[in-house]
C-alpha positions in Angstrom: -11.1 22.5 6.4 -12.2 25.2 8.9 -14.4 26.6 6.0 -16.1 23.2 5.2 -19.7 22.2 6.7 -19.0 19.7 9.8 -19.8 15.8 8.4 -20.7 13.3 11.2 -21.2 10.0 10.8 -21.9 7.0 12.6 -18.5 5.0 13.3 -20.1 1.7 12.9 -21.5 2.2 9.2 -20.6 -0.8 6.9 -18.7 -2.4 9.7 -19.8 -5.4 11.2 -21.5 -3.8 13.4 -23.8 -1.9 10.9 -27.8 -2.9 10.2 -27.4 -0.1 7.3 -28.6 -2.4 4.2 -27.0 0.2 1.8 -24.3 3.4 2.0 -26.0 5.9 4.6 -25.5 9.5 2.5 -23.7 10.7 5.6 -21.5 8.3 4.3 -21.3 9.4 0.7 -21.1 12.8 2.2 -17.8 11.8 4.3 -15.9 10.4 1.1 -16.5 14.0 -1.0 -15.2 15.7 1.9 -12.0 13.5 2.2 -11.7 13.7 -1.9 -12.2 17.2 -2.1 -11.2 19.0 1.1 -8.9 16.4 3.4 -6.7 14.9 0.6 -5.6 17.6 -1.8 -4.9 19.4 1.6 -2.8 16.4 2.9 -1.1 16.8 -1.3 0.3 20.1 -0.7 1.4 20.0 2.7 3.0 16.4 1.9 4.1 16.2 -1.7 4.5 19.6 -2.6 6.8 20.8 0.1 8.8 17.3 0.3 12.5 17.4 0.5 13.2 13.8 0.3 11.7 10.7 -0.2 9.6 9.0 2.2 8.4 5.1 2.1 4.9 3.8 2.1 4.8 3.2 5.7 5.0 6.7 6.3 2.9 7.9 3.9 0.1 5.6 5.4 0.9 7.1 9.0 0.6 10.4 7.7 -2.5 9.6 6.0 -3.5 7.7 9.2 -3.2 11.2 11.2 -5.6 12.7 8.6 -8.7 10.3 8.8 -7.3 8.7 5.6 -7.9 5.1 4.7 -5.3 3.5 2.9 -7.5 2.4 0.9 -7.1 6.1 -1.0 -3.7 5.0 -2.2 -5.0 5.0 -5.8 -6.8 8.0 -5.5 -4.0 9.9 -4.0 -1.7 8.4 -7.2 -4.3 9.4 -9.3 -5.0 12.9 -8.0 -1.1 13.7 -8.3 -0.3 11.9 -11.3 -3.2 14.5 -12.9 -1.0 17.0 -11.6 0.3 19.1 -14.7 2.8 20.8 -12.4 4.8 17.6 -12.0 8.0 17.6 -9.9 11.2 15.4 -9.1 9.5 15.4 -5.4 5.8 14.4 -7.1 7.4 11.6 -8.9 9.3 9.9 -6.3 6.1 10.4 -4.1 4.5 8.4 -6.6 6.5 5.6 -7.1 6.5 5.1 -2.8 3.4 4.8 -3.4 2.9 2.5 -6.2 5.0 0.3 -3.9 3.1 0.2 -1.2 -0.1 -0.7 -3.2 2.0 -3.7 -5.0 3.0 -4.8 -1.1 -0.3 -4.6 0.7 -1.9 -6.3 -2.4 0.7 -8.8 -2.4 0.4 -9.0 1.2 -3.5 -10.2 1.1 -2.3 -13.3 -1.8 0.1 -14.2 1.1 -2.4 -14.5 3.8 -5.1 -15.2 1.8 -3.4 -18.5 0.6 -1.6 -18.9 4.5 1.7 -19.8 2.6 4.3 -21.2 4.7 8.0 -19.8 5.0 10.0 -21.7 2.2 6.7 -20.3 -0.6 6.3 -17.1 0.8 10.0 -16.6 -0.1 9.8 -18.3 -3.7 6.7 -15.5 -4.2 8.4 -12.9 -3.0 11.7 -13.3 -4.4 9.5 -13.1 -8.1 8.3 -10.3 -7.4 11.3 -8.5 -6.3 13.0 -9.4 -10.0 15.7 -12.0 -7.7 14.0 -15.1 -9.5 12.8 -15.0 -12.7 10.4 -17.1 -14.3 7.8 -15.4 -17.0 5.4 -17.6 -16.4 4.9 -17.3 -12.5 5.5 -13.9 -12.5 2.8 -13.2 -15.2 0.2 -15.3 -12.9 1.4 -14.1 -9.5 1.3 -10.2 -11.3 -1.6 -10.8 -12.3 -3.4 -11.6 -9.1 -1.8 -8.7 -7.6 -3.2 -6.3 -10.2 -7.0 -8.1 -9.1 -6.1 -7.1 -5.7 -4.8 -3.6 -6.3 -8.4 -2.9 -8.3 -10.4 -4.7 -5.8 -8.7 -2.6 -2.5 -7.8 0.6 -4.5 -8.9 0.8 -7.5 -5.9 0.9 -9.2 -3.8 -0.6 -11.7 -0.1 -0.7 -10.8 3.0 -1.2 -13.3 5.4 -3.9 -13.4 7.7 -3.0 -10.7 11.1 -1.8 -11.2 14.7 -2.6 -9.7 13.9 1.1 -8.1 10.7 -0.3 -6.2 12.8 -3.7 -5.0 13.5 -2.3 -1.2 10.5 -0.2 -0.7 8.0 -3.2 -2.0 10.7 -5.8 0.5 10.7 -3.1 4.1 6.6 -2.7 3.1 6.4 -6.2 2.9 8.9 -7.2 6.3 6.7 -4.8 8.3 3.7 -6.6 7.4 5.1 -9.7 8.5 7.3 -9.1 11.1 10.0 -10.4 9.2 13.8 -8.8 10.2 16.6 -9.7 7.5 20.3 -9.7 8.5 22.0 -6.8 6.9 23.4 -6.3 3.2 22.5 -5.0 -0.1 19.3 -6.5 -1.0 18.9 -3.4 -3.3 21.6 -4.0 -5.8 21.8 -8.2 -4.8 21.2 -10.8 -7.3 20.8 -13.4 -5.1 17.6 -14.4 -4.0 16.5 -14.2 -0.4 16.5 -17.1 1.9 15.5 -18.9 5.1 19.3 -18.2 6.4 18.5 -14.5 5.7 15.5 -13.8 8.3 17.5 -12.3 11.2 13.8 -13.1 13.6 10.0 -13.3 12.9 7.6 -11.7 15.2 4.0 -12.2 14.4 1.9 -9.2 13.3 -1.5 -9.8 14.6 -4.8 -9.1 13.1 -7.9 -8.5 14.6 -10.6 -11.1 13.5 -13.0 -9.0 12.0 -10.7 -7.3 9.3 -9.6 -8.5 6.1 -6.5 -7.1 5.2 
């Protein structure tokens, strides 16, 4: 990084605030650094050198700390998944976050649709694997695959009973959802109104979509 040429930029640039009617090269100039210098840098400190697995919420703070939008998820999966020098540490790495893009995808449906309590937790108990019905889960899949390309440009697999509590705590966080305790990981039984311990509202500014 030290070695790089200094990129500046102005902060507003395809925000609401911009004027700009098309990507300022500054711009274009910022995303090679972060895909060539910031990210495989963030890789091998991150991946390679992991001892154990993290979740997607801290994979998105530590990507945070970088000057990494999240919305590099799929690049980052990409980038490692490329990787011929694939490890046990590499993979799980992978599949947190593969998770997180499935949550934060499912996440927009949620909002996007404003379903209420009782839906949410028929959606989210088919995607989990805790109800099973084909035919929902092929159309609700489906619109999170639409997402996933649309935000990340990425195509996530069907998720797994591995995935089932780092897709749920991704998806509680978002929410402000807090379950009473017991093994949702392993459960067959599908999650219910008498399970949500509290809700606190996560509040969005106005201007952002996600």
């Amino acid at each position: 990084i030290e070695q790089s040429d200094g990129v500046s930029f102005d902060i507003n640039a395809l925000t609401i605030e911009s004027a700009a009617e098309k990507v300022p090269d500054n711009i274009i100039q910022l995303s090679k650094f972060l895909t060539e210098v910031i990210i495989p840098k963030f890789i091998s400190e991150d991946v390679g050198t992991g001892k154990h697995i993290i979740d997607g919420s801290t994979i998105v703070k530590e990507m945070h700390s970088r000057g990494i939008n999240v919305r590099y998820l799929g690049h980052i999966y990409k980038t490692i998944e490329a990787d011929q020098n694939m490890t046990v540490q590499k993979k799980a790495f992978l599949v947190s976050v593969e998770s997180e893009i499935i949550s934060r995808s499912f996440k927009v449906i949620v909002r996007t649709k404003k379903l209420g309590v009782e839906e949410f937790l028929s959606q989210l108990n088919l995607l989990l694997g805790l109800r099973e019905n084909e035919g929902e889960f092929d159309l609700l899949y489906e619109e999170i695959t639409q997402k996933s390309k649309e935000k990340f440009n990425f195509e996530p697999q069907h998720p797994t009973k591995d995935q089932r509590i780092l897709i749920l705590r991704s998806v509680q966080k978002a929410f402000g959802i807090t379950l009473f305790a017991r093994d949702y990981a392993n459960s067959t039984d599908m999650i219910t109104i008498n399970d949500i311990s509290s809700l606190s509202p996560v509040i969005k500014y106005p201007f952002t979509e996600n």
